[in-house]
C-alpha positions as CSV (number, residue, x, y, z in Angstrom):
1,X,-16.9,-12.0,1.3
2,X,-13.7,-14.4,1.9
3,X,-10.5,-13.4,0.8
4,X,-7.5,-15.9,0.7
5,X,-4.2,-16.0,-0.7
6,X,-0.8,-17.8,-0.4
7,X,2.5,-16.7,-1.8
8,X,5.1,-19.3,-0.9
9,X,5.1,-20.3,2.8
10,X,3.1,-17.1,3.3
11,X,-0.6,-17.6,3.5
12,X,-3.7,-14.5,3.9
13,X,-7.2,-15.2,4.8
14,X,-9.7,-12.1,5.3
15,X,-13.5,-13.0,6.3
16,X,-15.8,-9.3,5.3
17,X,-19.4,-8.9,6.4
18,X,-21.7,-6.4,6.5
19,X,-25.1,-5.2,6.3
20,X,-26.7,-2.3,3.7
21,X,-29.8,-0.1,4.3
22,X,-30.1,-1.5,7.6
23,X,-32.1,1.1,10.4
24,X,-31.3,1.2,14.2
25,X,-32.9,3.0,16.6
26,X,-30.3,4.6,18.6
27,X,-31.4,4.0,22.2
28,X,-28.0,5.3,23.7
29,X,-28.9,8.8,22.3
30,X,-32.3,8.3,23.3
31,X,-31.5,8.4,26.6
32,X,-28.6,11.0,26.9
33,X,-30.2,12.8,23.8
34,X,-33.4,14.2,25.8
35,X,-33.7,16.4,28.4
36,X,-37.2,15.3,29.8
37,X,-36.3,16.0,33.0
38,X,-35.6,12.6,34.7
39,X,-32.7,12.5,37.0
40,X,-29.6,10.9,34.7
41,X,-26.9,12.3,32.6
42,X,-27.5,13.6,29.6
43,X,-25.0,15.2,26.7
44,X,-24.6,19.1,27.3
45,X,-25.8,19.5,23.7
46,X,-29.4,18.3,24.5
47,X,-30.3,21.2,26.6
48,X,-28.1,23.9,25.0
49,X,-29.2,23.0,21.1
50,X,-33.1,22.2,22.5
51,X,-35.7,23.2,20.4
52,X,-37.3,26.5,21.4
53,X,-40.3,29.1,19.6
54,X,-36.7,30.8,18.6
55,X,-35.1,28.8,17.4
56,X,-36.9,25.5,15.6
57,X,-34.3,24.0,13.4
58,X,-32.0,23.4,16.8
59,X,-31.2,19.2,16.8
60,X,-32.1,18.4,19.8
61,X,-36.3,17.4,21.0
62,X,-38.0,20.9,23.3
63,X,-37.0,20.3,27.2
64,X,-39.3,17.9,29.2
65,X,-40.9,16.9,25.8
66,X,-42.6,13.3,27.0
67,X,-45.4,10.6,26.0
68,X,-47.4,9.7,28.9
69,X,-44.6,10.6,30.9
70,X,-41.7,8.5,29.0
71,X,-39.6,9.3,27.1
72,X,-40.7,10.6,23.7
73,X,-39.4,8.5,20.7
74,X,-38.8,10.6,17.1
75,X,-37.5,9.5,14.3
76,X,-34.1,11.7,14.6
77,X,-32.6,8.7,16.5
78,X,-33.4,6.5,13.2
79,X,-29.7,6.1,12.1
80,X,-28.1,4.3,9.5
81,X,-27.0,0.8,10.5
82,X,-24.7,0.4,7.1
83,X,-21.3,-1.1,7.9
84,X,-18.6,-3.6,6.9
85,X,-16.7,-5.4,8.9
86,X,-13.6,-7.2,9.2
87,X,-14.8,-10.1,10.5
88,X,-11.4,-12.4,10.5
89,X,-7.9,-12.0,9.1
90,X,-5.2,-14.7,9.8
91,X,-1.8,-14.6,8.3
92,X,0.6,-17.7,8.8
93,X,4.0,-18.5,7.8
94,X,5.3,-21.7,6.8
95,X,8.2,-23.0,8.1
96,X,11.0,-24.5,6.6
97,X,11.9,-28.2,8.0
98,X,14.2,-30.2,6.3
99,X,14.2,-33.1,9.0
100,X,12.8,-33.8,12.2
101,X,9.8,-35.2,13.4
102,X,7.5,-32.5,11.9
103,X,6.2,-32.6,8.3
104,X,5.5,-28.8,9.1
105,X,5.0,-26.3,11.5
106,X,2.6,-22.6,10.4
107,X,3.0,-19.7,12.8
108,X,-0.5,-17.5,12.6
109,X,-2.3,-14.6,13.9
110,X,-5.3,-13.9,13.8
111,X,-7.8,-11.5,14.5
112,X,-11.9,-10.8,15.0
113,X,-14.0,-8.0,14.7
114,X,-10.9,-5.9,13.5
115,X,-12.5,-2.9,11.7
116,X,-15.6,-1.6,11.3
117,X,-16.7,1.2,8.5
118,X,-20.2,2.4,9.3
119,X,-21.8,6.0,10.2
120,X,-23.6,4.5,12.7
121,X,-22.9,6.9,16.1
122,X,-23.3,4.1,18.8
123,X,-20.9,1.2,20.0
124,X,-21.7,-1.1,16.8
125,X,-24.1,-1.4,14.2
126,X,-24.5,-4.9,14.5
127,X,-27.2,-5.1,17.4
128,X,-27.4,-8.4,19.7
129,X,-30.2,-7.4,22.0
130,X,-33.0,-5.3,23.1
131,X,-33.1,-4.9,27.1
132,X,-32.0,-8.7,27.0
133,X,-34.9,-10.3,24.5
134,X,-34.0,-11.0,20.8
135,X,-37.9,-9.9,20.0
136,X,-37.5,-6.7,19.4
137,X,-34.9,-6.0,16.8
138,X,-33.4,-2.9,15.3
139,X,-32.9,-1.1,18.5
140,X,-29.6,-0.4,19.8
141,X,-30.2,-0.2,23.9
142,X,-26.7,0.2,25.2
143,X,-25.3,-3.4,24.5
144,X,-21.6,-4.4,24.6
145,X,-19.9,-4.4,21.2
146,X,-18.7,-7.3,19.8
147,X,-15.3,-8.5,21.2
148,X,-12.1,-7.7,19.7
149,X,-10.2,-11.0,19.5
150,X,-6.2,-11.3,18.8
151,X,-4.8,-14.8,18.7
152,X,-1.3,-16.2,18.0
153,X,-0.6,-19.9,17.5
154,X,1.2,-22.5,15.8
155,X,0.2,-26.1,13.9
156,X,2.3,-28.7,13.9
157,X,1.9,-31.0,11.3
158,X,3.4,-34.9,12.0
């Protein structure tokens, strides 16, 4: 969705995208999520909230609970991928010349990858890549957000 508006010299221009009833695997939480046993960090939470015979509705998957010794995939790290974004917003400013060797000159800034509304629990909902291959899609295995981008510039116009 594209948003733009100009009042005067003043001028607005918001870019919105977004995704609904998306899925992502949550690989991130998949790996600090479940203590298996294997010699990394995991959250606090995944040992002390582990299922046990006593107590079964706990969040986290049973200590050392593995497939053919990997790591056992449920569908508890299945997580809504919803968002929306905001993608680009640029506001400029006009300014006045009267005479000179500009016809004008707009002041901007503008931004990328501003806001982001989603319940998704990992760095961004918007997934890149899978252990560096774009085959596998839909699973969220610890890549770098998108970038956040702030610019200022002017146009001169002659």
């Amino acid at each position: 969705m594209n948003l733009s508006l100009q009042v005067g010299s003043l001028s607005l221009s918001a870019l919105f995208s977004g995704v609904y009833g998306n899925d992502v695997i949550n690989g991130n939480l998949l790996q600090i999520g479940n203590a298996e046993g294997t010699q990394r960090n995991i959250l606090s939470a995944a040992y002390h909230n582990a299922w046990r015979p006593e107590a079964p509705g706990n969040e986290f998957a049973r200590i050392g609970y593995t497939e053919e010794a990997a790591i056992a995939i449920s569908d508890r790290y299945v997580e809504d991928g919803s968002f929306l974004r905001l993608a680009n917003l640029t506001i400029g400013y006009d300014l006045p010349l009267e005479k000179g060797v500009f016809r004008g000159v707009n002041v901007y800034v503008s931004g990328q990858n501003l806001l982001t509304w989603t319940a998704y629990s990992g760095y961004d909902p918007e997934i890149t890549s899978f252990q560096y291959t774009g085959l596998i899609n839909g699973v969220d295995w610890n890549t770098s957000p998108n970038a956040r981008n702030l610019l200022l510039g002017l146009n001169f116009n002659f």
